[in-house]
C-alpha positions in Angstrom: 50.5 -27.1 -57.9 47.7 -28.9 -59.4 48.4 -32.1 -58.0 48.9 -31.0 -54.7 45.3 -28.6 -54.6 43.7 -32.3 -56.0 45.7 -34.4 -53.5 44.5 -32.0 -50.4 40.9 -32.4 -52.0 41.5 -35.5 -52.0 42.8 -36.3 -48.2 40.1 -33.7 -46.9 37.0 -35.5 -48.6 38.4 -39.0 -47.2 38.3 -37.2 -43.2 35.0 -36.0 -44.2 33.7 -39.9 -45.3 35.8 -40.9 -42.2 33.4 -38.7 -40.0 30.3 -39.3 -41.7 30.8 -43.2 -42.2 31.2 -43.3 -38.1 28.3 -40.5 -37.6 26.1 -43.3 -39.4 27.8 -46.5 -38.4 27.9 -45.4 -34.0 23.8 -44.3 -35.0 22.9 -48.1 -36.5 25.0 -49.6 -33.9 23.1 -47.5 -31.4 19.8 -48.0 -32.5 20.6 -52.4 -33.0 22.5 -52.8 -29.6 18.6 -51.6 -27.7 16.9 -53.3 -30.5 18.1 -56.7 -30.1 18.8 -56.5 -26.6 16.6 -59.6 -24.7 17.4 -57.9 -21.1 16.1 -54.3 -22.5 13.0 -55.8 -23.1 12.5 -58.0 -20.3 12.6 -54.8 -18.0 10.5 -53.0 -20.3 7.5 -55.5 -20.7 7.7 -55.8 -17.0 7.4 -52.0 -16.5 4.6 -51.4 -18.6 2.8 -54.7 -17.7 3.2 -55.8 -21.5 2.3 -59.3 -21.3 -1.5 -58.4 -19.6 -1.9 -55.7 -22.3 -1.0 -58.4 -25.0 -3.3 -61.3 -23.2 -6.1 -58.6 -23.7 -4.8 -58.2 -27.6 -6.7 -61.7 -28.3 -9.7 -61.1 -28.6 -9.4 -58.5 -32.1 -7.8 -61.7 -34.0 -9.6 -64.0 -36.2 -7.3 -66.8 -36.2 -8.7 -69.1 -33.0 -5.1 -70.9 -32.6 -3.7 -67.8 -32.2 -6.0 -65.9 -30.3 -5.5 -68.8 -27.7 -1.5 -68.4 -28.1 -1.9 -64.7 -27.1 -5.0 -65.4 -24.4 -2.5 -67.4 -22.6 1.2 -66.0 -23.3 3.9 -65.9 -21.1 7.1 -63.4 -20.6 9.6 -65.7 -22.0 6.9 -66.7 -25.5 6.7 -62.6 -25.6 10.3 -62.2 -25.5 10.4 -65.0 -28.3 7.6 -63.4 -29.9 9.7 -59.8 -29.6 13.3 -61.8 -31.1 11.0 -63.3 -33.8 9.5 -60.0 -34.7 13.2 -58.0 -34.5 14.4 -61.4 -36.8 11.7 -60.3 -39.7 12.9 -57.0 -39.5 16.7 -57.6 -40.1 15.7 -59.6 -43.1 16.5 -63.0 -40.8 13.4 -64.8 -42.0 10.5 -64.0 -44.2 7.6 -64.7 -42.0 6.7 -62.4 -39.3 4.1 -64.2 -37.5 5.7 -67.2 -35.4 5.2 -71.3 -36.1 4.1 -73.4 -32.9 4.0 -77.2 -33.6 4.4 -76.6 -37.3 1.6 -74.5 -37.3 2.1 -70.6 -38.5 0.1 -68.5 -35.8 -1.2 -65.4 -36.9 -0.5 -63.7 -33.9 -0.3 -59.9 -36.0 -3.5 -58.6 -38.7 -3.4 -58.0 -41.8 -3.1 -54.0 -41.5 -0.2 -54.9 -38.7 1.8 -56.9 -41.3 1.8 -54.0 -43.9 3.0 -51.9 -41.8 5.8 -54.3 -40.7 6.9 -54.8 -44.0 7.8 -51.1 -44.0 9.4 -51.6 -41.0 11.5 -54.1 -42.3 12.1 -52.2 -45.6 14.0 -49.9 -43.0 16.2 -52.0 -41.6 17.3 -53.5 -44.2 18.1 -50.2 -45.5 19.9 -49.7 -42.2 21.9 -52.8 -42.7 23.2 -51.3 -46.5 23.7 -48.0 -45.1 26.1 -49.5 -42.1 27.6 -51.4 -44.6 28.6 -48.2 -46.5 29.6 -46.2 -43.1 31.8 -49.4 -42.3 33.8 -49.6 -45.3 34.3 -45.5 -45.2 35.3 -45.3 -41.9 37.6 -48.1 -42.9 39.5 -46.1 -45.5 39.3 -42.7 -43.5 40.7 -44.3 -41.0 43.9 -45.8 -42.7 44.7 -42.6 -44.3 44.5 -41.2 -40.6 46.7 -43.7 -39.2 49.2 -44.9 -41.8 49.6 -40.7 -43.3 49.3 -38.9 -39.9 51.2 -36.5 -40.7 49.6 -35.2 -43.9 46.1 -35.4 -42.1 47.3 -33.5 -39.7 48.7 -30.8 -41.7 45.7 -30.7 -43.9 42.6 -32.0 -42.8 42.9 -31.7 -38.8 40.2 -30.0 -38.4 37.7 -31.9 -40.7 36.4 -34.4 -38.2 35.2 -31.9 -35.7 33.0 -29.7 -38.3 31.9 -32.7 -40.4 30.6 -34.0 -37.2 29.6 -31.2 -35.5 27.5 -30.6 -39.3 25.9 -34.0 -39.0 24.9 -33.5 -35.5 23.5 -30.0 -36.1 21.4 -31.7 -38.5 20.4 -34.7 -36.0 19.3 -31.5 -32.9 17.4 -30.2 -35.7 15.4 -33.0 -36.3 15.5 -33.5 -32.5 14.4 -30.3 -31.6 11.6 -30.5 -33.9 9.8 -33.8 -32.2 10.3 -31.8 -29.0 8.3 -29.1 -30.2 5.9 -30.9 -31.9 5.9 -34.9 -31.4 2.8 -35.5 -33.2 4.0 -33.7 -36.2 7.6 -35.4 -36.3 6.2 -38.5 -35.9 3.6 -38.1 -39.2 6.0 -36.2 -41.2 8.0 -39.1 -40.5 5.9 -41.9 -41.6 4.6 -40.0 -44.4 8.6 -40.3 -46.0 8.9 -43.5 -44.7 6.0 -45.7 -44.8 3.4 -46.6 -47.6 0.7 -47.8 -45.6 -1.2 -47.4 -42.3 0.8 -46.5 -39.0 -2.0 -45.6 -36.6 -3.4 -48.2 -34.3 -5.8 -48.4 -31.5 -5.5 -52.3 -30.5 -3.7 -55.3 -31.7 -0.5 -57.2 -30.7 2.1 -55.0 -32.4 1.0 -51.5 -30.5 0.7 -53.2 -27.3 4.1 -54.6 -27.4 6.3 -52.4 -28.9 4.2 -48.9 -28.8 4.7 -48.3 -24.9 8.4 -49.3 -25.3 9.5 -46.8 -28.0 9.9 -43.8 -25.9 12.9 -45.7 -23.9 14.1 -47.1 -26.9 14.4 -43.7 -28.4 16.1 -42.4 -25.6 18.2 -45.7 -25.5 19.2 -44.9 -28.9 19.7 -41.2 -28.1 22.0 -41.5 -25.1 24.1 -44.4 -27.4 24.5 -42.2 -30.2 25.5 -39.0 -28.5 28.3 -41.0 -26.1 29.5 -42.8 -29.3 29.9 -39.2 -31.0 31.7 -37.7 -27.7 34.3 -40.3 -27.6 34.9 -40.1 -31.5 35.3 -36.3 -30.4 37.9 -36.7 -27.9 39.7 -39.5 -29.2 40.4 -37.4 -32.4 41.6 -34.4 -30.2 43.8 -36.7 -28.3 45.3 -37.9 -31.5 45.9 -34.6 -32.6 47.3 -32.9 -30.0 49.6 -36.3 -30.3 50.6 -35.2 -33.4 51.3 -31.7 -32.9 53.7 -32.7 -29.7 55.0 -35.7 -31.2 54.4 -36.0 -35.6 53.6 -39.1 -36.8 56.3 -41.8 -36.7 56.6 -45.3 -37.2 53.6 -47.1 -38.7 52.0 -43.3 -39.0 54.5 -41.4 -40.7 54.4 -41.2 -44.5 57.9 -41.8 -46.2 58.7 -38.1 -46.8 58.9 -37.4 -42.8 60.8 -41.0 -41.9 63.7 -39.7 -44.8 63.4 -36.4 -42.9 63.9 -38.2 -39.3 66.8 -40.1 -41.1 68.4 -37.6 -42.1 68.0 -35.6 -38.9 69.4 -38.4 -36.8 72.5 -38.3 -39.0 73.4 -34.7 -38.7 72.8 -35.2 -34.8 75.1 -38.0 -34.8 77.1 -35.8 -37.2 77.3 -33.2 -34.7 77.7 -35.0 -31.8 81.2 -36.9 -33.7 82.2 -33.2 -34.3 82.1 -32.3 -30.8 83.9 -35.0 -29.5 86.4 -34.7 -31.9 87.5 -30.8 -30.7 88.3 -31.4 -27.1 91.3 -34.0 -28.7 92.5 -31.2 -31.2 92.8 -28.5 -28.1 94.5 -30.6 -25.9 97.3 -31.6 -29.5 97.6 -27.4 -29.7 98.6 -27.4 -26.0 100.8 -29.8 -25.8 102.5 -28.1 -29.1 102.7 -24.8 -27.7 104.2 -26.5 -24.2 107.1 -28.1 -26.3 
C-alpha cells in the first residue's frame, strides 16, 4: 500500500514538472522567437521612425567616432547594432558596444551599459531556466507517453490545474501592470535590476524603449497560444485514452499481459463456438440412425 501511495506521488509530481517545465520552456521560447527576430524589428524601427530618433541620440556621447557612427546610421547598421546588442544579452559575446574597422565604438554610456549588464544577467538566467523546463518536460513527457495508461488513471487531471495554477499566477501579475503600469514596471526592476533603469536620452531608450510595448504583446500572444495548444493536445490525448487505453509503445507491461490474455480467451471463445455447431449436427445424425 505504501509503495503504491509513493509511486502515485511519484507519477503525479512528474505531470506537475511536465506542465510547469513547458509553462516555462513555451514562455522563453516566446519571449526569444520576438527577441531575435531581424523582420520584427525591421517593421518596428520603421513604425516608430527609430533610426531618426537614434541619429538625434549622437550628440549626448562623448566618444567622437561614435557619435559620428550614430550621426550617420543606417537601418541595416541598426539592425546590426539591435543583433549585436540581443548577442550581449544571450551571453554570445562580452562586449556590448560594436567594433567598426577594429575599432570598439562606444555607441551606449556608461549608465546604459550597467544597466545592460542586468539585462544580460537575465537572460542568461533565462537560458538556465529553459534548460531546466527542457529536461523536465522531457521526463514528464516519457512517463506520459511510454505509461499512458497509469497517467491516465492517476494523474489525468494534473496538467490542466498545474497549468491553469501557473497561468493564474502569470493574469495576476498581468492584471497588476494593467492597473498600474508604472508601478509593475518599478516593482519590477527594483527585484531585478541593481542599478539605474530610468532614461531620458541615449541610444538604448531610443531603440529599444518605443519597441517594448509590441514586444510584450508579441511575447503575450506567443505564450498564451503556446499554453492553448498544450491545453487541447492533452485533452485530445486523454479522451484517446479513455476511448482507446494505451497500447503499443504507450501501454505499460501490466495492460499488454492483460490484452494478451484477453485476445486468447476471445480466440478461446470463438474455437468454442465453432466447435458446437459440429457436435449438434453428430447428435442428429445419431438420433436419425
Amino acid at each position: 500500500m505504501k509503495n503504491a501511495k509513493a509511486s502515485r506521488v511519484i507519477q503525479i509530481i512528474i505531470t506537475v514538472g511536465l506542465a510547469v517545465g513547458f509553462f516555462f520552456l513555451s514562455g522563453f521560447a516566446a519571449i526569444m522567437i520576438p527577441a531575435n527576430s531581424r523582420n520584427f524589428y525591421k517593421s518596428q524601427f520603421r513604425k516608430y521612425d527609430s533610426v531618426r530618433n537614434v541619429r538625434e541620440q549622437s550628440v549626448y556621447l562623448d566618444d567622437a567616432d561614435a557619435r559620428a557612427y550614430l550621426e550617420n546610421i543606417t537601418e541595416d547598421q541598426l539592425l546590426d547594432l539591435m543583433d549585436h546588442t540581443m548577442l550581449y544579452c544571450m551571453g554570445g559575446t562580452d562586449e556590448l558596444n560594436i567594433t567598426v574597422d577594429g575599432k570598439v565604438l562606444k555607441v551606449y554610456r556608461e549608465d546604459e551599459y550597467s544597466h545592460m549588464r542586468d539585462c544580460r544577467a537575465l537572460f542568461i538566467g533565462g537560458e538556465v531556466i529553459g534548460g531546466i523546463a527542457f529536461l523536465l518536460l522531457l521526463i514528464g513527457l516519457t512517463y506520459v507517453l511510454f505509461f499512458g495508461n497509469n497517467y491516465f488513471r492517476r494523474a489525468r487531471k494534473v496538467p490542466f490545474i498545474t497549468i491553469g495554477v501557473c497561468f493564474g499566477l502569470l493574469a495576476v501579475v498581468g492584471l497588476a501592470a494593467l492597473i498600474n503600469f508604472d508601478a509593475a514596471f518599478e516593482t519590477f526592476h527594483r527585484i531585478f535590476f541593481s542599478g539605474n533603469w530610468t532614461f531620458s536620452n541615449g541610444l538604448m531608450i531610443n531603440m529599444i524603449g518605443p519597441i517594448f510595448p509590441d514586444l510584450v504583446a508579441n511575447i503575450a500572444a506567443g505564450w498564451l497560444i503556446s499554453l492553448t495548444v498544450f491545453t487541447l493536445l492533452f485533452a485530445g490525448y486523454n479522451i484517446y485514452l479513455s476511448r482507446h487505453g494505451a497500447f503499443g509503445f504507450a501501454a505499460d507491461s501490466r495492460t499488454r499481459r492483460e490484452a494478451r490474455e484477453a485476445e486468447n480467451d476471445d480466440e478461446e471463445g470463438k474455437a468454442e463456438r465453432e466447435e458446437k455447431p459440429d457436435e449438434t449436427d453428430r447428435t442428429d445424425q445419431s438420433d436419425g440412425i
